[in-house]
Biopython code that builds the backbone (N, CA, C, O; Angstrom):
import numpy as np
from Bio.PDB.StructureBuilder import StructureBuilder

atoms = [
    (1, "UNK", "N", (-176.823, -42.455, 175.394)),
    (1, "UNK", "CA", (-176.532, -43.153, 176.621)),
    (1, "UNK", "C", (-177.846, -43.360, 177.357)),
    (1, "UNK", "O", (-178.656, -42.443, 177.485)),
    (2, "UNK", "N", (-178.048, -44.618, 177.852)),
    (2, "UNK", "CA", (-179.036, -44.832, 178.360)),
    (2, "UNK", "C", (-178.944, -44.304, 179.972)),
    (2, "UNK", "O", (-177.799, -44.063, 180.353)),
    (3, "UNK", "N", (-179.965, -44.113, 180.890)),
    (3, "UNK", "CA", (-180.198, -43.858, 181.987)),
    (3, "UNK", "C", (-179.367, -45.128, 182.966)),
    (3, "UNK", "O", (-178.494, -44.637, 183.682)),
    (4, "UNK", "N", (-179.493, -46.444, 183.074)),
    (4, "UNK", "CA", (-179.531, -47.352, 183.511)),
    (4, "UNK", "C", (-177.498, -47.498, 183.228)),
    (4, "UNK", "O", (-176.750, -47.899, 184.120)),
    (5, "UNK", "N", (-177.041, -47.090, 181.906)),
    (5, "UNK", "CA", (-175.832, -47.095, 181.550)),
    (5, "UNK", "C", (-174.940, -46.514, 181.913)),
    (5, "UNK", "O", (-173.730, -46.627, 181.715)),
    (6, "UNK", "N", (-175.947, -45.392, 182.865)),
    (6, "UNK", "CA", (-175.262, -43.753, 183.421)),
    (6, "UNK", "C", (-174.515, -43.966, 184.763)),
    (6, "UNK", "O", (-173.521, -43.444, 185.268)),
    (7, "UNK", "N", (-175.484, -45.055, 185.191)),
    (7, "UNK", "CA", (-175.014, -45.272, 186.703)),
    (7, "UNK", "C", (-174.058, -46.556, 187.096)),
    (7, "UNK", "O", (-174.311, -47.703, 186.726)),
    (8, "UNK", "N", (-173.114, -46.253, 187.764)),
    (8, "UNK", "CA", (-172.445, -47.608, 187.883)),
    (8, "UNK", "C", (-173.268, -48.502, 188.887)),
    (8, "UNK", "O", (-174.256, -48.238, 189.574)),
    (9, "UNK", "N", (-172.511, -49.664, 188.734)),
    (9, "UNK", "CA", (-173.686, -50.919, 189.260)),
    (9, "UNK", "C", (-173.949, -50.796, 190.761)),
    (9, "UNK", "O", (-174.992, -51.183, 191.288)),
    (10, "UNK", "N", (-172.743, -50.127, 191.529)),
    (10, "UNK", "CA", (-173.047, -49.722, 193.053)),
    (10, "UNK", "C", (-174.202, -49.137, 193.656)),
    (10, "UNK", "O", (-174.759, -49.207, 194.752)),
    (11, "UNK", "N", (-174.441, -48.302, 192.155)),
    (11, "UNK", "CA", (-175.596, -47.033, 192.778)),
    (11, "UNK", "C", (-176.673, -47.439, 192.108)),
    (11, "UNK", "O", (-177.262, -46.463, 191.644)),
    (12, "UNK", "N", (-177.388, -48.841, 191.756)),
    (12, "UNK", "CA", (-177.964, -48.814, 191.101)),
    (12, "UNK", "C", (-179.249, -49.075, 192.233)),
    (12, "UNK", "O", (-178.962, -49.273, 193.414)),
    (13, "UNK", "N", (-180.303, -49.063, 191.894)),
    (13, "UNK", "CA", (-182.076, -48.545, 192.740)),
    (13, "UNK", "C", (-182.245, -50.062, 193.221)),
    (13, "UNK", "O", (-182.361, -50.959, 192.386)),
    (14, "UNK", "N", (-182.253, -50.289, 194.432)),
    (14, "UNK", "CA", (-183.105, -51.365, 194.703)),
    (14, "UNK", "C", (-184.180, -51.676, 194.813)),
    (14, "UNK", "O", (-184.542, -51.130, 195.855)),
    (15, "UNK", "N", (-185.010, -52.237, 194.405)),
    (15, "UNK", "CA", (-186.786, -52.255, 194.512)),
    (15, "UNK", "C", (-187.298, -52.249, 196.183)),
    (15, "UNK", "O", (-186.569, -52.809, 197.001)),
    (16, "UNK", "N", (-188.154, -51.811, 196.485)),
    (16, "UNK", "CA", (-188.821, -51.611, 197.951)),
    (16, "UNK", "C", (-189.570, -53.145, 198.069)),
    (16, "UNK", "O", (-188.802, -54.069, 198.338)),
    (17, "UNK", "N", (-190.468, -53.353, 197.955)),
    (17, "UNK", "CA", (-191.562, -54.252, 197.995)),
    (17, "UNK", "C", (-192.069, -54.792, 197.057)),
    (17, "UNK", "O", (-192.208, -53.995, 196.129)),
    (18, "UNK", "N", (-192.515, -56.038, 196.780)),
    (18, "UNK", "CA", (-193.143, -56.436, 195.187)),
    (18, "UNK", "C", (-192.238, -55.884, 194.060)),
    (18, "UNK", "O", (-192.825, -55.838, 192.979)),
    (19, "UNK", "N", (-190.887, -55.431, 194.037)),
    (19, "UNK", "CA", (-190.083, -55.408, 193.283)),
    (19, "UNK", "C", (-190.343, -53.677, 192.472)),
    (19, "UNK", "O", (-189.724, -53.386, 191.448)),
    (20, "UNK", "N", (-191.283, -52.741, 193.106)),
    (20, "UNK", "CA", (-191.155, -51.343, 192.917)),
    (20, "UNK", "C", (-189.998, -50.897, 193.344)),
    (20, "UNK", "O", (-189.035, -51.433, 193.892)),
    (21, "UNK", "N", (-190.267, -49.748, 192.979)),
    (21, "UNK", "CA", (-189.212, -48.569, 192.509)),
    (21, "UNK", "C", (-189.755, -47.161, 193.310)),
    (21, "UNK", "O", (-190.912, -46.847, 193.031)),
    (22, "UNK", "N", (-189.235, -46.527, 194.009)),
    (22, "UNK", "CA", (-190.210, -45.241, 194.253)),
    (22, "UNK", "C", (-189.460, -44.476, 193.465)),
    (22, "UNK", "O", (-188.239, -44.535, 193.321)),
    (23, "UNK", "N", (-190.620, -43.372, 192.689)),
    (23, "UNK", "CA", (-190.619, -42.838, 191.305)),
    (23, "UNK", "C", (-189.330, -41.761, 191.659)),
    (23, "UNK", "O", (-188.444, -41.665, 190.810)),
    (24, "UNK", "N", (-189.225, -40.915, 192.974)),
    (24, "UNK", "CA", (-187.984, -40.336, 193.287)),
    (24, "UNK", "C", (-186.660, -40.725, 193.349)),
    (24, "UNK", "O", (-185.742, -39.913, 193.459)),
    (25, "UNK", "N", (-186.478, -42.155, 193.274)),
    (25, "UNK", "CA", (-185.082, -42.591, 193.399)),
    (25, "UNK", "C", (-184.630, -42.761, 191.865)),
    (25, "UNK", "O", (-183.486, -43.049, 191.510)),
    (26, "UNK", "N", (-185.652, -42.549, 191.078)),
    (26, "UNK", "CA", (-185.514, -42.267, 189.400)),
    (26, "UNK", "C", (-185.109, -41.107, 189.243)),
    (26, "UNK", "O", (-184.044, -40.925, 188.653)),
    (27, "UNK", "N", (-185.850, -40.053, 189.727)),
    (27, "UNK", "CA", (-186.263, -39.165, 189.356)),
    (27, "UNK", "C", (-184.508, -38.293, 189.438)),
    (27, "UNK", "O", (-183.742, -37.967, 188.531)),
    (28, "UNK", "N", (-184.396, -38.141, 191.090)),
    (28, "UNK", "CA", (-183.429, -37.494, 191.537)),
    (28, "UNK", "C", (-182.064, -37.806, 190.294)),
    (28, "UNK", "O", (-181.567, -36.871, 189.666)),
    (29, "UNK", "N", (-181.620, -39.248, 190.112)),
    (29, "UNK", "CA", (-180.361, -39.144, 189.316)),
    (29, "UNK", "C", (-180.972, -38.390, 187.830)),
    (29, "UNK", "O", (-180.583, -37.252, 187.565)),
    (30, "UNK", "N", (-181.579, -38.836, 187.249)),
    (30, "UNK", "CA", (-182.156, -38.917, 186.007)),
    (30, "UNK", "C", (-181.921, -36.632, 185.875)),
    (30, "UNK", "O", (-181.253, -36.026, 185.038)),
    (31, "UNK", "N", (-182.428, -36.269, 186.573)),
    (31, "UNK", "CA", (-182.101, -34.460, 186.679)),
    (31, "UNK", "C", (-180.905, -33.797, 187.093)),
    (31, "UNK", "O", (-180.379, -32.895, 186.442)),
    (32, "UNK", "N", (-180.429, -34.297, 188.299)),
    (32, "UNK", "CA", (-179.351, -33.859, 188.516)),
    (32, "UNK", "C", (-177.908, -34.863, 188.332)),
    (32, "UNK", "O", (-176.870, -34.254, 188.074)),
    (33, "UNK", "N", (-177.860, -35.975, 188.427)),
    (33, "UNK", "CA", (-176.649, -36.547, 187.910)),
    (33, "UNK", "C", (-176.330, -36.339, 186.538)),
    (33, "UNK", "O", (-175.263, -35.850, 186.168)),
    (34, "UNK", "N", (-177.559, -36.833, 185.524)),
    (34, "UNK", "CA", (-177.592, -37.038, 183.784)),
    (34, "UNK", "C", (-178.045, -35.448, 183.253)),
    (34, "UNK", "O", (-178.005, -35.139, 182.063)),
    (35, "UNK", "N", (-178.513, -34.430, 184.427)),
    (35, "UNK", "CA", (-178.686, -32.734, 184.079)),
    (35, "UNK", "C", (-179.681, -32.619, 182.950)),
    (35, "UNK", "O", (-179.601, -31.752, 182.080)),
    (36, "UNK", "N", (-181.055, -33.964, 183.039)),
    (36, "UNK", "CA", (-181.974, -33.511, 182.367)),
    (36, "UNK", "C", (-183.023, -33.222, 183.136)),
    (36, "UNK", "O", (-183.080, -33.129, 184.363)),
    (37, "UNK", "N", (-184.411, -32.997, 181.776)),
    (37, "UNK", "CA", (-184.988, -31.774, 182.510)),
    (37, "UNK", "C", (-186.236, -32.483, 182.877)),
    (37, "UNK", "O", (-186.085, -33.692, 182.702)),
    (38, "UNK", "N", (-187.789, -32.081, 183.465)),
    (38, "UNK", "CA", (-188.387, -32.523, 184.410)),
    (38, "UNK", "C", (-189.220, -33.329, 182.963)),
    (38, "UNK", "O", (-189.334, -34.555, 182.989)),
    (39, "UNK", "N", (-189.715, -32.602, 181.863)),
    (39, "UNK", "CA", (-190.291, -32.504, 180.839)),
    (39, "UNK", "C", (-189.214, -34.217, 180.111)),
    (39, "UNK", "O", (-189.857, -35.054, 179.477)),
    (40, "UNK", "N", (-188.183, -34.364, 180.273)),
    (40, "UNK", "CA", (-187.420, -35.114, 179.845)),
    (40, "UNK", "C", (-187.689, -36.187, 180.284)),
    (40, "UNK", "O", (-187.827, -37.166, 179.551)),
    (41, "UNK", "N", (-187.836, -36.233, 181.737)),
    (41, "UNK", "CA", (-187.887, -37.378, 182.331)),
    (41, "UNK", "C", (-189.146, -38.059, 182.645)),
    (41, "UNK", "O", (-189.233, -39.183, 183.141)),
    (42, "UNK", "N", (-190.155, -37.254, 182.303)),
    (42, "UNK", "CA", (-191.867, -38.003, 182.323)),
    (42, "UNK", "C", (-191.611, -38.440, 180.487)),
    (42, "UNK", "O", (-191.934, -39.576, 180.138)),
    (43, "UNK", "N", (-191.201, -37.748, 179.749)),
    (43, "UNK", "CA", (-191.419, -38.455, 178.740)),
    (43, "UNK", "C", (-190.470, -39.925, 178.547)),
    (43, "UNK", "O", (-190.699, -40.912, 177.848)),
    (44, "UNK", "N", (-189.156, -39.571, 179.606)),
    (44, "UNK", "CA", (-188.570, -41.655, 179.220)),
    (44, "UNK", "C", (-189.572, -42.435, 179.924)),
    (44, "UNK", "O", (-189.953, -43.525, 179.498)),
    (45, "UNK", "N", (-190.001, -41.912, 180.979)),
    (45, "UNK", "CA", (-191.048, -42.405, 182.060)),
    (45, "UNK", "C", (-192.161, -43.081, 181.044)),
    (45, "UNK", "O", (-192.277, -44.307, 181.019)),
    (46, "UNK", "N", (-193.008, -42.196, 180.174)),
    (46, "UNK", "CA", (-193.715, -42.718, 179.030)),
    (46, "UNK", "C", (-193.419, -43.659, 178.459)),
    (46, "UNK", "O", (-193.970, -44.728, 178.717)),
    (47, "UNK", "N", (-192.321, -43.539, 177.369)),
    (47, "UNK", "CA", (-191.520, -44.249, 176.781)),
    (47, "UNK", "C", (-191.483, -45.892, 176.931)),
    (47, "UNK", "O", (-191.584, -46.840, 176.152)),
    (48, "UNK", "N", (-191.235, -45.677, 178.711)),
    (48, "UNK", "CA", (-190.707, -46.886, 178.887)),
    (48, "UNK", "C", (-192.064, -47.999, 179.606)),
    (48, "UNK", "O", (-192.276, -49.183, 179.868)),
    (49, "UNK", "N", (-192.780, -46.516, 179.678)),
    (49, "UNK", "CA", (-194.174, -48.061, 180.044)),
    (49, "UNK", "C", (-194.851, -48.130, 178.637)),
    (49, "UNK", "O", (-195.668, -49.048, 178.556)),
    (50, "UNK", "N", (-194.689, -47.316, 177.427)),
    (50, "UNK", "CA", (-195.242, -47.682, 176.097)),
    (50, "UNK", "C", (-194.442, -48.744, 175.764)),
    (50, "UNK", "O", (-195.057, -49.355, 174.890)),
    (51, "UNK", "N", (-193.359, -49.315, 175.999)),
    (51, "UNK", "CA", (-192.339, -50.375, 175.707)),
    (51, "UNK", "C", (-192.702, -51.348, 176.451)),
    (51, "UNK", "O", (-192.236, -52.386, 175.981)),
    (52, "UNK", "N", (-193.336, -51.548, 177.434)),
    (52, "UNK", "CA", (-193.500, -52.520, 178.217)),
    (52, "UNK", "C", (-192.781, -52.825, 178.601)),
    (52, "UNK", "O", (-192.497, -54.020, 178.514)),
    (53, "UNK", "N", (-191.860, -51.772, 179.414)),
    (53, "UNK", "CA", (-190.725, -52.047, 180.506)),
    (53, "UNK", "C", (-190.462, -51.848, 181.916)),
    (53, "UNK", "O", (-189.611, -52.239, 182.715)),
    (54, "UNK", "N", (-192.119, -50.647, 181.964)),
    (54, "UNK", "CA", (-191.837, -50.488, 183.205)),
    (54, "UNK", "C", (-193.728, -49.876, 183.500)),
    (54, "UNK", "O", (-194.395, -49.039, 182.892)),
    (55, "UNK", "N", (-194.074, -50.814, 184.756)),
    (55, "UNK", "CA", (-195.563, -50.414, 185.300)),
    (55, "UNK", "C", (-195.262, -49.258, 186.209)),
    (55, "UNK", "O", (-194.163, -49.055, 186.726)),
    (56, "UNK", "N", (-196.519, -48.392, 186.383)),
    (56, "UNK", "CA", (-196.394, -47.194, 187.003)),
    (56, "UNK", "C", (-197.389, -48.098, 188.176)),
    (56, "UNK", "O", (-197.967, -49.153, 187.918)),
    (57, "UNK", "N", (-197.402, -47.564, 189.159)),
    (57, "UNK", "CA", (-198.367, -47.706, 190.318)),
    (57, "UNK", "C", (-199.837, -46.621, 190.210)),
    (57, "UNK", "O", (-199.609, -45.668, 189.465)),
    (58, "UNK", "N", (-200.938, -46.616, 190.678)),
    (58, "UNK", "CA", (-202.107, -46.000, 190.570)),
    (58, "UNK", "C", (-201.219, -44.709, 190.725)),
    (58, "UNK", "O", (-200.919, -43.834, 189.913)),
    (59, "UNK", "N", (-200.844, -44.933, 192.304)),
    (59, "UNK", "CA", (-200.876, -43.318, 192.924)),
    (59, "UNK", "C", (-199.322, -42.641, 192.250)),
    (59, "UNK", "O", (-198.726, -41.702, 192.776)),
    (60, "UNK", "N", (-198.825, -43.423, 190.881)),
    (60, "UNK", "CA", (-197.692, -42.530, 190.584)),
    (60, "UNK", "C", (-196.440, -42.591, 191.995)),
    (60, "UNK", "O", (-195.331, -42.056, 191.980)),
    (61, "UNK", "N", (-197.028, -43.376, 193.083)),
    (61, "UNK", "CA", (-195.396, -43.222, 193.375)),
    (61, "UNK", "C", (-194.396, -44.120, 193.715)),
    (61, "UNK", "O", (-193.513, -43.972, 194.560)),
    (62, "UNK", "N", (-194.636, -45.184, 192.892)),
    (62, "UNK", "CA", (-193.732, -46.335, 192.469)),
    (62, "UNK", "C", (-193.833, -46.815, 190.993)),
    (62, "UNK", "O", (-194.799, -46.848, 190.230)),
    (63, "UNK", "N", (-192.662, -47.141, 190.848)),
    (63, "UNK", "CA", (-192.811, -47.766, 189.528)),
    (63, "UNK", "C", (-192.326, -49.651, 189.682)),
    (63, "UNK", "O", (-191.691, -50.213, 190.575)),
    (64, "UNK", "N", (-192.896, -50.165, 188.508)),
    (64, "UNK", "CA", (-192.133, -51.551, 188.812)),
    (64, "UNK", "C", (-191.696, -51.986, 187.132)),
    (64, "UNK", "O", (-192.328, -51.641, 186.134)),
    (65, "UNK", "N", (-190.605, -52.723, 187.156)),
    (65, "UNK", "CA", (-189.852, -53.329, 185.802)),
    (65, "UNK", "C", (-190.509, -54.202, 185.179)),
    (65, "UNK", "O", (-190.868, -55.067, 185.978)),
    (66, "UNK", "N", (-190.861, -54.420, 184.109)),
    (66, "UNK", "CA", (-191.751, -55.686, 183.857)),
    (66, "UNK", "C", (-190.380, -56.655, 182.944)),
    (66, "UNK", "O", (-189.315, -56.280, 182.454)),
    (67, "UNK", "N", (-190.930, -57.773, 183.019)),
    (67, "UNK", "CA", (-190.277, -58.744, 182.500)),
    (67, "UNK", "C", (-189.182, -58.335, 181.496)),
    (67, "UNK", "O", (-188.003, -58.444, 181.833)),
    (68, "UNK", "N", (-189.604, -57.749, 179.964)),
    (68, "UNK", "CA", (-188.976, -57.497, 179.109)),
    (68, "UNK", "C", (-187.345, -56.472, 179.289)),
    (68, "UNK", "O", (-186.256, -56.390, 178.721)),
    (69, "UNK", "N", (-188.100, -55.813, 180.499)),
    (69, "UNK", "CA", (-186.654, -54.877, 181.363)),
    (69, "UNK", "C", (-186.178, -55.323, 182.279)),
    (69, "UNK", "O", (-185.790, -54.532, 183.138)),
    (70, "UNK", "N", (-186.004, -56.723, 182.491)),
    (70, "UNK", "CA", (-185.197, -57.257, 182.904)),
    (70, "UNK", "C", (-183.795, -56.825, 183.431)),
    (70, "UNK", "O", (-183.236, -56.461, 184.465)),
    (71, "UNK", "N", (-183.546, -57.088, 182.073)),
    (71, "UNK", "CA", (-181.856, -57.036, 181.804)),
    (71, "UNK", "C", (-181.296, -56.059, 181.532)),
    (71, "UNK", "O", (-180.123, -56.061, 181.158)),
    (72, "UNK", "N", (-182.287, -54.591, 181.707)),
    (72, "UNK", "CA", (-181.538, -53.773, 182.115)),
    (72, "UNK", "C", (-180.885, -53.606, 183.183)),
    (72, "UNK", "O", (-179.901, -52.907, 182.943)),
    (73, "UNK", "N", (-180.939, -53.863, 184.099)),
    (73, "UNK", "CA", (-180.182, -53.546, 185.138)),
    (73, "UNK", "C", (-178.794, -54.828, 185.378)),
    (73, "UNK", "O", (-177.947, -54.794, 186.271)),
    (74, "UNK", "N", (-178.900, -55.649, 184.517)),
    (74, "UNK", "CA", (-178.142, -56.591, 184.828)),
    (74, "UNK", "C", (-176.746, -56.368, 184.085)),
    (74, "UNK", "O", (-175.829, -57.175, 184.238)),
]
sb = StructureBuilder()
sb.init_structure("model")
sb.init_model(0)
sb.init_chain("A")
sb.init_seg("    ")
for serial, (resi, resn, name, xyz) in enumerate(atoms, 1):
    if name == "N":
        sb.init_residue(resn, " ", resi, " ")
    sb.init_atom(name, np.array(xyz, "f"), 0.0, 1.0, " ", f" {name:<3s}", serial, name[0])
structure = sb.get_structure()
């Protein structure tokens, strides 16, 4: 099950500015809703900017979707 699959569409993250993400509004469901672990969630975090799905910000505390991750959330 994917992360994005976990959540129904109500609760899903709205981007702040320039279409980021602050890395806590990930973070929080991703541990305690889906009950994984901290180690778990920097590595989808990895994952998903080695996929080219998602840019991190310098200071780590936004993330943003790139093109190809689109349609995840859709």
């Amino acid at each position: 099950m994917s992360y994005v699959s976990a959540i129904p569409a109500h609760q899903r993250i709205p981007p702040v500015q320039d279409g980021r993400i602050h890395i806590e509004k990930i973070n929080a469901p991703f541990l305690f809703t889906l009950k994984a672990s901290g180690p778990e969630f920097g590595a989808g975090i990895k994952y998903a900017i080695e996929q080219g799905w998602l840019e991190m910000h310098e200071s780590g505390t936004y993330v943003r979707l790139l093109s190809p991750g689109q349609d995840l959330l859709e």
